[in-house]
C-alpha positions in Angstrom: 41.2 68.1 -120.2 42.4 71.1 -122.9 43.8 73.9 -121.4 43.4 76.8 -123.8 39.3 76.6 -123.0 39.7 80.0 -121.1 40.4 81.0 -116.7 37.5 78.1 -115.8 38.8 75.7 -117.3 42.8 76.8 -116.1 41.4 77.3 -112.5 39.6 74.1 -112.7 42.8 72.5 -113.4 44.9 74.3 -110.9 42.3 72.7 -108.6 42.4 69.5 -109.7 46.3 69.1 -110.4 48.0 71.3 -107.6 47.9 68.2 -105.3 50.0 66.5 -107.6 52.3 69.0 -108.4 52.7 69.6 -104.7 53.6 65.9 -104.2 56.1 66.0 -107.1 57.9 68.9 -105.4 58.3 67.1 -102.2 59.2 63.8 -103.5 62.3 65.5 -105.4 62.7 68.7 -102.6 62.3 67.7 -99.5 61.4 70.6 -98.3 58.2 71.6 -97.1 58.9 75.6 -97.6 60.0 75.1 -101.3 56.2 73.1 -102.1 54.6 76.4 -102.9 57.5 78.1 -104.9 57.7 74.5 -107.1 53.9 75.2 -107.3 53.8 78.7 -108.0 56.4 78.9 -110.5 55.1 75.6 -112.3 51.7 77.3 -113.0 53.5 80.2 -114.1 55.2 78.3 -116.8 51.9 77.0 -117.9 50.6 80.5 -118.0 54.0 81.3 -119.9 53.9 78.4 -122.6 50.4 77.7 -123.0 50.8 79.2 -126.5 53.1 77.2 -127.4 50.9 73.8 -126.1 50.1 70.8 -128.1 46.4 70.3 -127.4 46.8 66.5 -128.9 49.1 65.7 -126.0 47.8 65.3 -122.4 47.8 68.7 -120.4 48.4 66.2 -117.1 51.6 64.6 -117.9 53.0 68.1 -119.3 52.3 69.8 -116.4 54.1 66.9 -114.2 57.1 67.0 -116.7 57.2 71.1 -115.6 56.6 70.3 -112.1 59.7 67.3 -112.1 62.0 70.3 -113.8 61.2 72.6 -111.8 61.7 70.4 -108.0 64.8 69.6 -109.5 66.1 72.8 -110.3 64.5 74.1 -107.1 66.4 71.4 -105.2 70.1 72.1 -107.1 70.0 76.5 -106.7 68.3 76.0 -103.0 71.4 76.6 -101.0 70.9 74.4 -97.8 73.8 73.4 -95.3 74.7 69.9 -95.8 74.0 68.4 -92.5 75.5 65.0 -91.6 75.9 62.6 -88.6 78.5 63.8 -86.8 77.0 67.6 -86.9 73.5 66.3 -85.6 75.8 64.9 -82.7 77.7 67.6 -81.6 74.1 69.6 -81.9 72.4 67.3 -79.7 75.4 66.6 -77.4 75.7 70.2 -76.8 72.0 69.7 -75.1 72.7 70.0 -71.2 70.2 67.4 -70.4 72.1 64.7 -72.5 74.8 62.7 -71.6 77.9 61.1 -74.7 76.9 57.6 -73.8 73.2 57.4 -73.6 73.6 60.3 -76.9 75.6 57.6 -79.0 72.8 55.0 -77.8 70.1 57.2 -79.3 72.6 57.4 -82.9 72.7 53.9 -82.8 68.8 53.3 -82.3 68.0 55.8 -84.6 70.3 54.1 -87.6 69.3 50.5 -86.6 65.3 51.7 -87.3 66.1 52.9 -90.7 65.7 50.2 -93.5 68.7 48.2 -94.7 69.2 50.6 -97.9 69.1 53.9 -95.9 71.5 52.0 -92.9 74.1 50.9 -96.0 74.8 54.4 -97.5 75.2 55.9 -93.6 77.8 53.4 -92.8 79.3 54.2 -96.6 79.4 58.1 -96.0 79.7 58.2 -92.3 81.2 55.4 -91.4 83.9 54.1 -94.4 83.9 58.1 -95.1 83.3 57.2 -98.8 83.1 59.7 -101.4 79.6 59.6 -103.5 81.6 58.5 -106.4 82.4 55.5 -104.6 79.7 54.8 -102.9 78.0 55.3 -106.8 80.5 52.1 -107.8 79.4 50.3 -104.9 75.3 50.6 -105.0 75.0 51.4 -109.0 72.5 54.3 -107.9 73.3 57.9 -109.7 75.3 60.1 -107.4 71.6 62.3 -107.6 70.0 59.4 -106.0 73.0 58.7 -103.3 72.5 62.7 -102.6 68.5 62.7 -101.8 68.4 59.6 -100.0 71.2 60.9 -97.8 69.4 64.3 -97.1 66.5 61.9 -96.4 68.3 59.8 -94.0 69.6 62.4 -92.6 66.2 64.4 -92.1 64.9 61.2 -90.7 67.3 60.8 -88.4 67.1 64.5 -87.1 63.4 64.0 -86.5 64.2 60.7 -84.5 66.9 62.4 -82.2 65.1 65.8 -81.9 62.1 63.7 -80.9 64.0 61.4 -77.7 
């Protein structure tokens, strides 16, 4: 598809490629409410850099490239709290329908139903109370990776106890 065709031929591939770009964003973000900004300020760039565009490359996998940046850059200057176990505890416990022991029941389902990988780097971070250097020494994965797949674990688990 060549981008520099004129607005129908941008528009028609804003239609055909924002679904990707929005599931590039999530995959690296997490984050539902940053999708559209990772989309909006993708297509800007395009907009932006069109100029300087290499019509002999593909106009798909440059736009993915921008839309990987961008998630990433999205995910490192969003300022989130770090949640972790022991603060989705004390924020359930503090529930007055919910008692300690059938709370720490629900924690230990909730960890037991994630897969082995996900279950490993919770008892590493939680559990052993190891740093993500170590726990990078101990898996091989890049302290990036240890960090989303924590936030994911973490999310999941938030779902699962919110949701008992």
């Amino acid at each position: 598809m060549r981008l520099k065709n004129g607005e129908d031929c941008f528009e028609e591939f804003y239609k055909y490629a924002s679904g990707y770009v929005q599931h590039i964003a999530y995959i690296y973000t997490f984050d539902k409410s940053l999708i559209k900004d990772v989309i909006a300020i993708t297509f800007t760039r395009i907009i932006i850099k069109l100029d300087k565009y290499d019509e002999s490359y593909s106009g798909f996998s440059w736009l993915c490239k921008i839309a990987h940046n961008e998630s990433i850059c999205m995910n490192r200057r969003e300022v989130r709290p770090e949640t972790s176990l022991e603060d989705l505890t004390i924020q359930l416990s503090e529930e007055p329908k919910r008692d300690s022991p059938e709370l720490l029941y629900d924690v230990e389902r909730a960890i037991e139903s994630l897969d082995e990988e996900s279950r490993k780097l919770i008892e590493y971070r939680i559990y052993k109370e190891m740093t993500y250097e170590q726990i990078r020494e101990v898996t091989g994965m890049s302290i990036g990776t240890i960090h989303n797949k924590l936030k994911k674990c973490y999310r999941i688990l938030k779902e699962k106890l919110s949701r008992d």
